[in-house]
C-alpha positions, 0 to 999 in steps of 0.5 A: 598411774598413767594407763595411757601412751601419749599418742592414746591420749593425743587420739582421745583429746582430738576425738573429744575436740571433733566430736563437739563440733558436731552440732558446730564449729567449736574452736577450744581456747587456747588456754583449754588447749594448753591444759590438753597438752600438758595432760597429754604429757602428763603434768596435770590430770584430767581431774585438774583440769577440770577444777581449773576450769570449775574454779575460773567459770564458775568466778566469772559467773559470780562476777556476772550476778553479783 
């Protein structure tokens, strides 16, 4: 169930995006950027992305002590 309109959600994200650049220029991937447009539409949830993310991290981290 979506509770949020798309033009909520674009708000939520761009709020999200600009308040990490508070403490400095972040520029997200564009690989994060296109998770944000397909939650936006409603592909993916929120919860997915963050599994994506998870799973690609926390590899390349495993890489870098192995």
């Amino acid at each position: 169930m979506n509770i949020f309109s798309e033009k909520e959600k674009r708000d939520n994200w761009d709020f999200a995006i600009n308040i990490n650049q508070l403490d400095g220029e972040w520029i997200p991937s564009e690989e994060y950027m296109d998770f944000v447009k397909k939650e936006i539409k409603g592909e993916i949830t929120t919860q997915e992305i963050r599994e994506l993310l998870n799973k690609k991290y926390s590899s390349k981290y495993l890489e870098v002590i192995v």
